[in-house]
Biopython code that builds the backbone (N, CA, C, O; Angstrom):
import numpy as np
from Bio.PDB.StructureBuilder import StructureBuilder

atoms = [
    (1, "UNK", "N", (91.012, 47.356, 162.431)),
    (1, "UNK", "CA", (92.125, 46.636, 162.998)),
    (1, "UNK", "C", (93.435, 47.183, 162.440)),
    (1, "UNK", "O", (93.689, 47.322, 161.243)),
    (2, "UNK", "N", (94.176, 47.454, 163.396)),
    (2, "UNK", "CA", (95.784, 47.991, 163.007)),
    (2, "UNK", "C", (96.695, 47.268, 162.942)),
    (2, "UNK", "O", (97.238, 46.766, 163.926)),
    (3, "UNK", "N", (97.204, 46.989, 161.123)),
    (3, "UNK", "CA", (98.083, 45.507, 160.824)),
    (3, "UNK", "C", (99.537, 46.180, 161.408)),
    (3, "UNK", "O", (99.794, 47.341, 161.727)),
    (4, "UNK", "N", (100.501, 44.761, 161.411)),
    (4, "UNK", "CA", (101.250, 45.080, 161.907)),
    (4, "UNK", "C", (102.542, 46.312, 161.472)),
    (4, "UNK", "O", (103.243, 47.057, 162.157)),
    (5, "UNK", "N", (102.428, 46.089, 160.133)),
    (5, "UNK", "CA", (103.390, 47.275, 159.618)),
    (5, "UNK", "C", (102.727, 48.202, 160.294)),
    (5, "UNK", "O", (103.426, 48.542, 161.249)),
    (6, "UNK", "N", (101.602, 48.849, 160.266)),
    (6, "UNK", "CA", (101.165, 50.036, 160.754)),
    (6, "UNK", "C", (101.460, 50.536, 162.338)),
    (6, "UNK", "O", (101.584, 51.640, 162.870)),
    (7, "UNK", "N", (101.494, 49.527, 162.678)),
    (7, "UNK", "CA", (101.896, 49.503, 164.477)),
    (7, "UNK", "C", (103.540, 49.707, 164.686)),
    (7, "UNK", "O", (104.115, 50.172, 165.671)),
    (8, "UNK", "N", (103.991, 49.309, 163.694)),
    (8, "UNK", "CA", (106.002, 49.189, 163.723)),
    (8, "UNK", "C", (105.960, 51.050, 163.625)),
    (8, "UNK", "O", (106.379, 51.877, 164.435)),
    (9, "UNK", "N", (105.303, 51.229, 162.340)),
    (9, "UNK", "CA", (105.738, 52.525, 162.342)),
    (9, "UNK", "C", (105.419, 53.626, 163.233)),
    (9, "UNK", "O", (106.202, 54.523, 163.546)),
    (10, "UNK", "N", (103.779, 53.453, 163.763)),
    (10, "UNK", "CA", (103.572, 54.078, 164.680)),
    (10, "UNK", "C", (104.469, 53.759, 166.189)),
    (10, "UNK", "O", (104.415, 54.519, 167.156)),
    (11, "UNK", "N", (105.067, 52.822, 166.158)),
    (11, "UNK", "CA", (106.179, 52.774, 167.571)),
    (11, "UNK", "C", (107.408, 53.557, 166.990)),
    (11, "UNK", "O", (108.124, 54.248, 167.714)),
    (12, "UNK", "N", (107.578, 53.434, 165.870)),
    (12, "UNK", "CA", (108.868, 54.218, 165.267)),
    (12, "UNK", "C", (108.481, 55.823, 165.817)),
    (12, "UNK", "O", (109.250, 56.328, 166.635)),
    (13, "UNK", "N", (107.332, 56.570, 165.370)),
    (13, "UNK", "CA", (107.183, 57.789, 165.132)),
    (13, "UNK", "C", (107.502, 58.206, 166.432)),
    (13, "UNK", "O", (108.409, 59.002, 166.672)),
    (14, "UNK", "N", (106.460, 57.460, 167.650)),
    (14, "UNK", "CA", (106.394, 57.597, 169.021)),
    (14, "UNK", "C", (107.714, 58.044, 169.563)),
    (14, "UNK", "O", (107.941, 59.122, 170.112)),
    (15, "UNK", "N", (108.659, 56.945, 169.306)),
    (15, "UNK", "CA", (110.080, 57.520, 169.631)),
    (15, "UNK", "C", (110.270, 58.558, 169.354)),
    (15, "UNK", "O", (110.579, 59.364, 170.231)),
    (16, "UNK", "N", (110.169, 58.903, 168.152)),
    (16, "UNK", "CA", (110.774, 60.495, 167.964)),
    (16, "UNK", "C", (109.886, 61.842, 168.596)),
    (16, "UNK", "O", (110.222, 63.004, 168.823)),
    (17, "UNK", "N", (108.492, 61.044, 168.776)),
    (17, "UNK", "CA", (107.771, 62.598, 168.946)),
    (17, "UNK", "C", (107.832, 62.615, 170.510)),
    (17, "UNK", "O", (107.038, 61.855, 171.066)),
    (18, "UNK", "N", (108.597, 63.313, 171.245)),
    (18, "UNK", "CA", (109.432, 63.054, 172.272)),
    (18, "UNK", "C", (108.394, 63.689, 172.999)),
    (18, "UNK", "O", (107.791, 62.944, 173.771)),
    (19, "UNK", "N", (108.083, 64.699, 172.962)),
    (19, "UNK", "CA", (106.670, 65.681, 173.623)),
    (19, "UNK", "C", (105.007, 64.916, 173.605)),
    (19, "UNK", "O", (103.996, 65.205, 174.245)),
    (20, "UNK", "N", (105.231, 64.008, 172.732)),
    (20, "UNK", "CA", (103.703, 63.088, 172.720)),
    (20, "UNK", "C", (102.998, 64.117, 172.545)),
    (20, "UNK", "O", (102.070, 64.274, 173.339)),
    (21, "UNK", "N", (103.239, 65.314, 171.282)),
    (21, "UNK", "CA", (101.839, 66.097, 170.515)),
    (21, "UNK", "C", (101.281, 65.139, 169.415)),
    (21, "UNK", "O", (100.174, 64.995, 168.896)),
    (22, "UNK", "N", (102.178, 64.702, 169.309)),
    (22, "UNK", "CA", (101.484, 63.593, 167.756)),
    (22, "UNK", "C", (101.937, 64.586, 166.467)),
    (22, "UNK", "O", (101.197, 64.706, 165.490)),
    (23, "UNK", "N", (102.944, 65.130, 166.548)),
    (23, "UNK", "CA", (103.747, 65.434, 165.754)),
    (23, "UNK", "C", (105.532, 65.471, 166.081)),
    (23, "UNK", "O", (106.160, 65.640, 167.126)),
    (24, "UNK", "N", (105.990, 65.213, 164.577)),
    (24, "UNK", "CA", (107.529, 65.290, 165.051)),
    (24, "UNK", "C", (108.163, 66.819, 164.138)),
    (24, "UNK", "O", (108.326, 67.160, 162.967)),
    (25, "UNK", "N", (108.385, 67.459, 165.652)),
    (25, "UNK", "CA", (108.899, 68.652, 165.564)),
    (25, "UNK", "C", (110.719, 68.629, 164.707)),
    (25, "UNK", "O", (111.443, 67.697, 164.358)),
    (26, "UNK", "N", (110.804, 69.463, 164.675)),
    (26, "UNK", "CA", (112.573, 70.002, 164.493)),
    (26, "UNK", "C", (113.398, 69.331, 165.941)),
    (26, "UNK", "O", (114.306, 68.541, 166.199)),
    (27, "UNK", "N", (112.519, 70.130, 166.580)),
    (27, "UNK", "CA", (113.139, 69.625, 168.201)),
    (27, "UNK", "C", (113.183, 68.360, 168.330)),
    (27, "UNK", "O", (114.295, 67.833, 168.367)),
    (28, "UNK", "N", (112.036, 67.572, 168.427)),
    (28, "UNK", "CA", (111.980, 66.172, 168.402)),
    (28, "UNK", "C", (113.074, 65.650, 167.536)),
    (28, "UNK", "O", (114.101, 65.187, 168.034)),
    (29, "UNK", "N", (112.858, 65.719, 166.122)),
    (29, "UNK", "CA", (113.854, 64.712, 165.300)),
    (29, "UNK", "C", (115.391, 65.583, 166.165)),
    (29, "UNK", "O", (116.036, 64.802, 166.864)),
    (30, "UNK", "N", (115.872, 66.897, 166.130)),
    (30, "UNK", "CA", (117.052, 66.972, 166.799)),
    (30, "UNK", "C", (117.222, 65.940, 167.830)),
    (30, "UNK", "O", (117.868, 64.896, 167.735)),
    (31, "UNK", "N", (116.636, 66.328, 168.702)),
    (31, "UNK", "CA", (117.022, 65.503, 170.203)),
    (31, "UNK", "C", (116.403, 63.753, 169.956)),
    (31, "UNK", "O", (116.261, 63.032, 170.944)),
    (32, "UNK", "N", (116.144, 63.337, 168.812)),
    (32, "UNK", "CA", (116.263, 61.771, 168.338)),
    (32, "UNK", "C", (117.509, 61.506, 167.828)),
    (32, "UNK", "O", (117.753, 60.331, 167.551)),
    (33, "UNK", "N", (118.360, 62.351, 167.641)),
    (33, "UNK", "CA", (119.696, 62.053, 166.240)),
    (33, "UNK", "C", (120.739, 62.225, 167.457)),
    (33, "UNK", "O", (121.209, 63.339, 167.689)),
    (34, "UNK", "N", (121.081, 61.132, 168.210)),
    (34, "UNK", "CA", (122.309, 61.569, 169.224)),
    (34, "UNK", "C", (123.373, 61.288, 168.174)),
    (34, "UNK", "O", (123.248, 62.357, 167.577)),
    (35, "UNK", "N", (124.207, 60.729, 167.586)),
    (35, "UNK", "CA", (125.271, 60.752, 166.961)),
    (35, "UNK", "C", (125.059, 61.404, 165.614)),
    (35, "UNK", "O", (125.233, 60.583, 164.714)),
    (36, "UNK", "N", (124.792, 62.419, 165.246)),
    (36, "UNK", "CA", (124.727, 63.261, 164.495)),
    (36, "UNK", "C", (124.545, 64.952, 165.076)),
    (36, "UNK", "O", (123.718, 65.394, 165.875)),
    (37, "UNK", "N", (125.635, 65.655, 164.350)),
    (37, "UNK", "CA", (125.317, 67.296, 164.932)),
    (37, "UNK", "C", (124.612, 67.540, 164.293)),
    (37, "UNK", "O", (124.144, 67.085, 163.249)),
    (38, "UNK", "N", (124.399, 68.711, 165.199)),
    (38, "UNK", "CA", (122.657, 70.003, 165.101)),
    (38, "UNK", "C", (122.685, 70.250, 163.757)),
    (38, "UNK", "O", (121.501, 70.101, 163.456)),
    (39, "UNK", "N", (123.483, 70.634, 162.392)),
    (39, "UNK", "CA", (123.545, 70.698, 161.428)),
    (39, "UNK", "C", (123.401, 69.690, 160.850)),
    (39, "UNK", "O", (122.400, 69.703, 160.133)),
    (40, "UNK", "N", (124.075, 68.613, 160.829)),
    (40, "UNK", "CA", (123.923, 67.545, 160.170)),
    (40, "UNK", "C", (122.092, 66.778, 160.312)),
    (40, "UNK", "O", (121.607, 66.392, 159.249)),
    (41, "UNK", "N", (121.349, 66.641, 161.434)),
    (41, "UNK", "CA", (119.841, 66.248, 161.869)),
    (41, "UNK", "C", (119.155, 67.585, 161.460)),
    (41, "UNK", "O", (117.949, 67.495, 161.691)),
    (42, "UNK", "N", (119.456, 68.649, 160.998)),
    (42, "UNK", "CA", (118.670, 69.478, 160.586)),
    (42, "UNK", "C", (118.311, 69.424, 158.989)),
    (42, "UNK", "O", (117.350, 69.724, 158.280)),
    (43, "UNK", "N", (119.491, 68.928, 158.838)),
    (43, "UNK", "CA", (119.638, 69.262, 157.087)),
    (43, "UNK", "C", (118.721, 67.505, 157.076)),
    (43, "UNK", "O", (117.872, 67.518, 156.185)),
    (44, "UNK", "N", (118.744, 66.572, 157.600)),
    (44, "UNK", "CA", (117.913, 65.350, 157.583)),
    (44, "UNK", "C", (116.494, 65.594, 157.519)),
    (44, "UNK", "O", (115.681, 65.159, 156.703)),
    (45, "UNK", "N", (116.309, 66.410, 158.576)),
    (45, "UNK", "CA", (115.068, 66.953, 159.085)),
    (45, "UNK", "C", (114.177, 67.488, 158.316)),
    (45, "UNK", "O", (112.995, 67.236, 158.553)),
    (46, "UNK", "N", (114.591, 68.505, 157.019)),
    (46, "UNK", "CA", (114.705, 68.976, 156.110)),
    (46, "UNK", "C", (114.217, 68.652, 154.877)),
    (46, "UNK", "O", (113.445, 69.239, 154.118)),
    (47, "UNK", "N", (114.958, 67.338, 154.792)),
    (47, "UNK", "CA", (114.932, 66.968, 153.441)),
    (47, "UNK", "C", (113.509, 65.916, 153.932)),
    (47, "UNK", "O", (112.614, 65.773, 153.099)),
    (48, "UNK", "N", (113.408, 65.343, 155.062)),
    (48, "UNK", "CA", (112.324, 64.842, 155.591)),
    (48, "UNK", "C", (110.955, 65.323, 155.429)),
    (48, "UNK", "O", (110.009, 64.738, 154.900)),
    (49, "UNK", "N", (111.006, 66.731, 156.086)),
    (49, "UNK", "CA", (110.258, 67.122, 155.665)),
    (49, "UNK", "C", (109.594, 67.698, 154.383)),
    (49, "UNK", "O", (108.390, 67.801, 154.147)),
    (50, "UNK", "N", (110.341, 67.945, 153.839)),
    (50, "UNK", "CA", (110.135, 68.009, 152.460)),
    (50, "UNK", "C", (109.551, 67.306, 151.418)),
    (50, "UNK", "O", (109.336, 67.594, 150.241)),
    (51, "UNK", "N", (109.274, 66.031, 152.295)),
    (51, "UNK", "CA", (108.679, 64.602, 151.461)),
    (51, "UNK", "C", (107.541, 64.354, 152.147)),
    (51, "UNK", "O", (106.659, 63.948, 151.391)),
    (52, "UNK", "N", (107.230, 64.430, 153.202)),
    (52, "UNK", "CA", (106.495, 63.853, 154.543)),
    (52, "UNK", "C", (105.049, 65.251, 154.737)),
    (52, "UNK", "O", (103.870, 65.047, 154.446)),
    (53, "UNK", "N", (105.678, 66.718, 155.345)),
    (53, "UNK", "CA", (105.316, 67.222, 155.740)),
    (53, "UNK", "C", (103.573, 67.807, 154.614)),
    (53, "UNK", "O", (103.375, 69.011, 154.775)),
    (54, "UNK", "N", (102.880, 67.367, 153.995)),
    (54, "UNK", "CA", (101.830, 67.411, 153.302)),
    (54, "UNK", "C", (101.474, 69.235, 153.747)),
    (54, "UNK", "O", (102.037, 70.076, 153.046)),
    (55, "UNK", "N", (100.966, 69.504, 154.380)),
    (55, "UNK", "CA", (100.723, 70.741, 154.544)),
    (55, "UNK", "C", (101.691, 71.792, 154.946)),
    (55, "UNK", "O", (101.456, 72.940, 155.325)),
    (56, "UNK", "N", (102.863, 71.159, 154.785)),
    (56, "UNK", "CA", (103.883, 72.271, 155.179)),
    (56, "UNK", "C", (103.911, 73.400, 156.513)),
    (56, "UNK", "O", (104.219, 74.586, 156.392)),
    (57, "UNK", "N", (103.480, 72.669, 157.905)),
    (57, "UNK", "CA", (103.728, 73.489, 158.620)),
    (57, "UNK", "C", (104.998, 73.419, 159.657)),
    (57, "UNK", "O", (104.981, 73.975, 160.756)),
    (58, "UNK", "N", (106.057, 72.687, 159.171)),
    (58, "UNK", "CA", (107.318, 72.244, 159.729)),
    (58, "UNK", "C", (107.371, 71.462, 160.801)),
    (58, "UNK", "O", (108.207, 71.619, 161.690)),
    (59, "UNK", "N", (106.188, 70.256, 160.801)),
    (59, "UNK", "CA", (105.903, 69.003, 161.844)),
    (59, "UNK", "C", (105.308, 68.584, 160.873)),
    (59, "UNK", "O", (104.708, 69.169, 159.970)),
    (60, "UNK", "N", (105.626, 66.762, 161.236)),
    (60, "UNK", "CA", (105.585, 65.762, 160.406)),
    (60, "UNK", "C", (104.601, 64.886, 161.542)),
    (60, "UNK", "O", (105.031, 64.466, 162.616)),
    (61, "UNK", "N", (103.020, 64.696, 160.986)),
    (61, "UNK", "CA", (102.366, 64.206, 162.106)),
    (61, "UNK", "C", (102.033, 62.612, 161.574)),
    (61, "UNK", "O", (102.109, 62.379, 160.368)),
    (62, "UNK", "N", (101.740, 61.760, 162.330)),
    (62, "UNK", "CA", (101.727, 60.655, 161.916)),
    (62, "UNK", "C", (100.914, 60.212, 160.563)),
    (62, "UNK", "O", (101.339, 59.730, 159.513)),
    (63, "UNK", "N", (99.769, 60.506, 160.922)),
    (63, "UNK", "CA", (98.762, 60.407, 159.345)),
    (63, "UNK", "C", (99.654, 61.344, 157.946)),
    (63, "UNK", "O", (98.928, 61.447, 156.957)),
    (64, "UNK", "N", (100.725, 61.838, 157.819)),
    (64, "UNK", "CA", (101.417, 62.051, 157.363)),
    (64, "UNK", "C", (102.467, 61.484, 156.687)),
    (64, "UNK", "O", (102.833, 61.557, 155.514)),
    (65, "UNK", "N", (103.055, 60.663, 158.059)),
    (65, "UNK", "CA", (103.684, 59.754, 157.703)),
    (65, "UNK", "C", (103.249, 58.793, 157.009)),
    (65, "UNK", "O", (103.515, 58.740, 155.808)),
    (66, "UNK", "N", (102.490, 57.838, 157.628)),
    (66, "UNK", "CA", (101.107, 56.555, 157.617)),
    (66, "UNK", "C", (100.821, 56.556, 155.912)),
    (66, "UNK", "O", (101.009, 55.464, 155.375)),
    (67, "UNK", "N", (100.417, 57.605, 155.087)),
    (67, "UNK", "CA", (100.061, 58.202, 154.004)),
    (67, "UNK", "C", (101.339, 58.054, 153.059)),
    (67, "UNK", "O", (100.913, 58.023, 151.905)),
    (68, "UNK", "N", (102.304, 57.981, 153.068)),
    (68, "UNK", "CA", (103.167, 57.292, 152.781)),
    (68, "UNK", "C", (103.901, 56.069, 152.775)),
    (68, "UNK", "O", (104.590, 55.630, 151.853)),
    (69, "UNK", "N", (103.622, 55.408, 154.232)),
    (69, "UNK", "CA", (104.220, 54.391, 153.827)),
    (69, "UNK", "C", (102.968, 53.276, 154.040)),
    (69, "UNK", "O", (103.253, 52.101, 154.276)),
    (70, "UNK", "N", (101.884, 53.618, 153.964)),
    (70, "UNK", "CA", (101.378, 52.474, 154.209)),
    (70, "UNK", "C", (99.984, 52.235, 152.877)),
    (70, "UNK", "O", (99.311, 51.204, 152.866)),
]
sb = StructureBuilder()
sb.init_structure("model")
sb.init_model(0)
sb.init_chain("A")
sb.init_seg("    ")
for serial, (resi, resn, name, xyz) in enumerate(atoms, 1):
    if name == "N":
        sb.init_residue(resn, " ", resi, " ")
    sb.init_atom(name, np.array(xyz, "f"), 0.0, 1.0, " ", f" {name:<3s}", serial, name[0])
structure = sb.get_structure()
């Protein structure tokens, strides 16, 4: 059974993974950050990944996320 924190975040991720691979690309988090420039959501993106991304292949996939915050 999937409690509810787990469901918030998985609707959170959904938003961003704009392509529905079940990962959140560069592209994705860019084109999620409308009031922020391409530099500014990159350098986010970044430091995001840097915490998130477990295997380091520059997508942040949900069990990734999940593994953190839950």
């Amino acid at each position: 059974m999937v409690d509810k924190s787990e469901l918030a975040l998985k609707n959170i991720f959904d938003l961003i993974d704009l392509n529905k691979d079940g990962k959140i690309s560069q592209a994705d988090f860019l084109a999620a950050q409308k009031g922020l420039t391409d530099a500014e959501a990159k350098a986010q993106f970044d430091k995001l990944a840097s915490l998130w991304d477990d295997n380091k292949d520059g997508e942040i996939t949900f069990d990734e996320l999940k593994a953190k915050y839950m």
